[in-house]
C-alpha positions as CSV (number, residue, x, y, z in Angstrom):
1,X,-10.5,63.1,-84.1
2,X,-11.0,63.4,-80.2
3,X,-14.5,62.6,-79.0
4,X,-16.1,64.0,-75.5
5,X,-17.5,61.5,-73.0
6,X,-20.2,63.4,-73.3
7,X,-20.6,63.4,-76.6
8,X,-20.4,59.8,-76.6
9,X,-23.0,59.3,-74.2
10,X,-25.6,61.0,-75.5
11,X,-24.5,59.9,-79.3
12,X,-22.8,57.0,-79.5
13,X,-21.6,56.7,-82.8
14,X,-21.2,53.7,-84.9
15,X,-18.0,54.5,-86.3
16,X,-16.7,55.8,-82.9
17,X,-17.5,52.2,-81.2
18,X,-15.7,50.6,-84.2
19,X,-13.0,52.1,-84.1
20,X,-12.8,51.6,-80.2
21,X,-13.5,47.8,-80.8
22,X,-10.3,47.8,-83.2
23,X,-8.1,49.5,-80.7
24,X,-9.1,46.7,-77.8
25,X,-9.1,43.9,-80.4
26,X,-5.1,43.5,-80.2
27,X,-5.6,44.6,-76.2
28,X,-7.4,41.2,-75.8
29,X,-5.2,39.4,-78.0
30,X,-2.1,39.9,-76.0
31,X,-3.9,39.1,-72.7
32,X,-4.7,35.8,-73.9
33,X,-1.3,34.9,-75.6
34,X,0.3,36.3,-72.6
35,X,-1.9,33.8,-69.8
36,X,-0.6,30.6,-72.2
37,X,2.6,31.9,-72.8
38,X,3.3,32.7,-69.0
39,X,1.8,29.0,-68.4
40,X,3.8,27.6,-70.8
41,X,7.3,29.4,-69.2
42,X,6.5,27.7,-65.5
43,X,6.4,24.4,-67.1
44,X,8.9,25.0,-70.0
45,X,6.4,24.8,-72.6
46,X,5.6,26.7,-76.1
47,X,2.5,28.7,-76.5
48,X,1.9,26.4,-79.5
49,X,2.5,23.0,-77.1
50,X,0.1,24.9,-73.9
51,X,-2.9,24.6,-76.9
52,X,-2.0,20.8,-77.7
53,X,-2.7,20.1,-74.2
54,X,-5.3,22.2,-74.0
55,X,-6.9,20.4,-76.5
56,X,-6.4,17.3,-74.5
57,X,-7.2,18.4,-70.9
58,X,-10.8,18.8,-73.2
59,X,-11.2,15.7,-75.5
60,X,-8.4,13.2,-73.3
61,X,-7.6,11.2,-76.9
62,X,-7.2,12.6,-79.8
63,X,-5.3,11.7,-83.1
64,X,-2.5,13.9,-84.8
65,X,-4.8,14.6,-87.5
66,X,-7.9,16.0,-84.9
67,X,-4.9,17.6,-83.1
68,X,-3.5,19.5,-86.1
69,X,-7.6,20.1,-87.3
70,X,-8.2,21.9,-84.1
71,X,-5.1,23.9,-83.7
72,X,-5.4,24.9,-87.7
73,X,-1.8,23.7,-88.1
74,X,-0.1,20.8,-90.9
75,X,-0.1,17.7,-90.4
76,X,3.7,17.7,-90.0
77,X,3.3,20.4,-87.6
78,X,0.8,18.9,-85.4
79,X,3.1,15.7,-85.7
80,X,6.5,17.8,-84.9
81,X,4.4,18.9,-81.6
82,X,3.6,15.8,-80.7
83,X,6.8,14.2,-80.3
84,X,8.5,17.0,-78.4
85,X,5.4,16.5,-75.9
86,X,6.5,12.3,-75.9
87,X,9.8,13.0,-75.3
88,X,9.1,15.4,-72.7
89,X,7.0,13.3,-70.7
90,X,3.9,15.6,-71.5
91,X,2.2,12.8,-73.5
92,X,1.8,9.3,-74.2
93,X,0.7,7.3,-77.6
94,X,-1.5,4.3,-77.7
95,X,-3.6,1.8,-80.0
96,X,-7.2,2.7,-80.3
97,X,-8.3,-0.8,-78.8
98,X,-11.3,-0.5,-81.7
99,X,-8.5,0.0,-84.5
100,X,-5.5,-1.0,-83.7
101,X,-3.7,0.8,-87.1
102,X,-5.0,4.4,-85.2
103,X,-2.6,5.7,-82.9
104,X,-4.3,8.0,-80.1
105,X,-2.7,10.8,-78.4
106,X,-3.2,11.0,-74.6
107,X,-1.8,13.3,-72.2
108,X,-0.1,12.4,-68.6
109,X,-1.8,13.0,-65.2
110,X,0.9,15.9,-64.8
111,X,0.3,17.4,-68.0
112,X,-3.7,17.3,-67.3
113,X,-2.8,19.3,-64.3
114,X,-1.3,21.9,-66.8
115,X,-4.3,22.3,-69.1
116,X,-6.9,22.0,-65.3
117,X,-4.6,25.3,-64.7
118,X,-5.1,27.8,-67.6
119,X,-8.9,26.0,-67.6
120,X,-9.1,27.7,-63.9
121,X,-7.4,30.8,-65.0
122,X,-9.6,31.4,-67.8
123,X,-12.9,31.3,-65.4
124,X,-11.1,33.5,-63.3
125,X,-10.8,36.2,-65.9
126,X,-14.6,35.5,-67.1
127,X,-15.9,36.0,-63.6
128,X,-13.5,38.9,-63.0
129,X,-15.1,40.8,-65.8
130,X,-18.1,39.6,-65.0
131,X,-18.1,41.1,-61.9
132,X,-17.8,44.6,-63.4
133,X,-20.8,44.3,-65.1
134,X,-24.7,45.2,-63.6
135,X,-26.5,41.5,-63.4
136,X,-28.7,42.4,-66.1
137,X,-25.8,43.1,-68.0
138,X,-23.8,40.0,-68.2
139,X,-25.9,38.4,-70.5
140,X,-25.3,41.0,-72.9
141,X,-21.3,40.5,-72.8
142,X,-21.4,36.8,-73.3
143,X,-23.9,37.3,-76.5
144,X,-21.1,40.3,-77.3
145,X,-17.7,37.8,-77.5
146,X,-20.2,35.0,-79.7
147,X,-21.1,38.2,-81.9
148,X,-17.0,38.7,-81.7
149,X,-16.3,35.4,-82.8
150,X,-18.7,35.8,-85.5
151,X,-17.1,38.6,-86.6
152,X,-13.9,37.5,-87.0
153,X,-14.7,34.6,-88.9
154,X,-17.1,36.4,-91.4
155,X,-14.0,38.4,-92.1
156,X,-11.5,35.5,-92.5
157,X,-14.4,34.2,-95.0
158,X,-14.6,37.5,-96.9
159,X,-11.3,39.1,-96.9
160,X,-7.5,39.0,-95.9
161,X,-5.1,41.7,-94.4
162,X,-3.0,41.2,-97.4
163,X,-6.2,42.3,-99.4
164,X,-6.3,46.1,-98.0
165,X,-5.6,49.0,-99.5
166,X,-1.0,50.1,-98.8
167,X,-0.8,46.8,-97.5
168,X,1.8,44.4,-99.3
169,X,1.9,41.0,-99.0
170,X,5.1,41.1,-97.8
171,X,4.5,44.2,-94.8
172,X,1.6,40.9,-93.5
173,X,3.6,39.3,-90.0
174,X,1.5,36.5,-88.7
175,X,3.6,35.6,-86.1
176,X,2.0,35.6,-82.5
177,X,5.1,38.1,-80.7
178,X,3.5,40.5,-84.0
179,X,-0.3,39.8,-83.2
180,X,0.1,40.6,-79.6
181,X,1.6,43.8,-79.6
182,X,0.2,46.1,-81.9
183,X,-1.7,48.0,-78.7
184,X,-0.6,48.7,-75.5
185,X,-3.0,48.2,-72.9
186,X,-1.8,51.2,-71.0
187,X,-3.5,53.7,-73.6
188,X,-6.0,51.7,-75.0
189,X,-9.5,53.1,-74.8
190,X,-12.4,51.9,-72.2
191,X,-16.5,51.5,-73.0
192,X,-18.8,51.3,-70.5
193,X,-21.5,52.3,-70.4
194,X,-21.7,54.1,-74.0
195,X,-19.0,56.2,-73.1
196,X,-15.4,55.8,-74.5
197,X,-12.3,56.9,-72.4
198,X,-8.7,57.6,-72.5
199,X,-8.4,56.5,-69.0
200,X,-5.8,53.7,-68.3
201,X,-6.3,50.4,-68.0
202,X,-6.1,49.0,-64.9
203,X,-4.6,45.8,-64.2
204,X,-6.1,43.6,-61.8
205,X,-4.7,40.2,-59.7
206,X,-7.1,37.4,-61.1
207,X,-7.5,34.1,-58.7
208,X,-5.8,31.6,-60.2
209,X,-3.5,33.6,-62.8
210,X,-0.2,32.9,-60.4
């Protein structure tokens, strides 16, 4: 069903905005696996190893076991993660000096620089699109992405993909190349303003992406 953009801005209906939302959810997705994934290539990183130090460049010590909490991973995964960071050079394990049986994780000065990077990059792309938005506004989209997050994890609460109706268990790819590429930003609808648009997105340089 094809909508006007005038028909959308004088009635913007519920289901049309939902559906919209769907159609940029995987849009947003790939733009943020592709910032770690591209930061991870320069320094011959994983995605999955960008997030460890990530994770660092925030807390500075942190055990396997808080490591593999916040990146929702095994223990044996965290741990795998871990020691291909130490043997890299990324990171470097010590005694807590309070306990000396816990063994903290820490990472280099260079690897700090990595994580001080994508931190950079990220505040680039929040004042980018912030910067598209009337001053009265921006509040609006920052209560928007918490009402986002909220969203998501009501439904990882409630249901699963492999829950839904012609869905098999075994059609459900959780892998991050299959999360990030289910939309193409090229024909992925715009809002603004009420209105929803086929227009193409347009790509723009972002201080501190290169």
């Amino acid at each position: 069903m094809n909508y006007s953009d005038a028909e959308l801005l004088v009635r913007p209906d519920e289901g049309i905005l939902v559906e919209t939302g769907v159609q940029l959810l995987p849009v947003i997705a790939k733009a943020l696996y592709l910032a770690i994934s591209g930061l991870g290539d320069a320094h011959g990183l994983t995605p999955a190893q960008v997030k460890v130090l990530l994770q660092l460049g925030t807390r500075r010590q942190m055990t396997v076991g808080e490591i593999a909490t916040a990146l929702d991973c095994s223990m044996p995964a965290a741990s795998e993660l871990v020691d291909r960071l130490v043997d890299a050079g990324h990171l470097v394990r010590a005694s807590d000096p309070a306990d000396r049986r816990r063994v903290l994780i820490a990472a280099t000065p260079a690897s700090q620089q990595i994580s001080a990077h994508l931190c950079e990059l990220r505040e680039a792309q929040v004042r980018y699109a912030l910067d598209q938005l009337e001053p009265e506004e921006r509040p609006t989209f920052i209560k928007s992405l918490q009402a986002l997050i909220a969203g998501l994890a009501h439904a990882q609460g409630t249901s699963s993909l492999a829950d839904c109706p012609g869905a098999p268990v075994a059609s459900v790819d959780h892998s991050p190349a299959n999360a990030v590429s289910l939309a193409d930003p090229a024909t992925a609808p715009q809002v603004r303003e009420g209105r929803v648009t086929k227009q193409p997105i347009r790509s723009a340089s972002l201080r501190g992406s290169n």
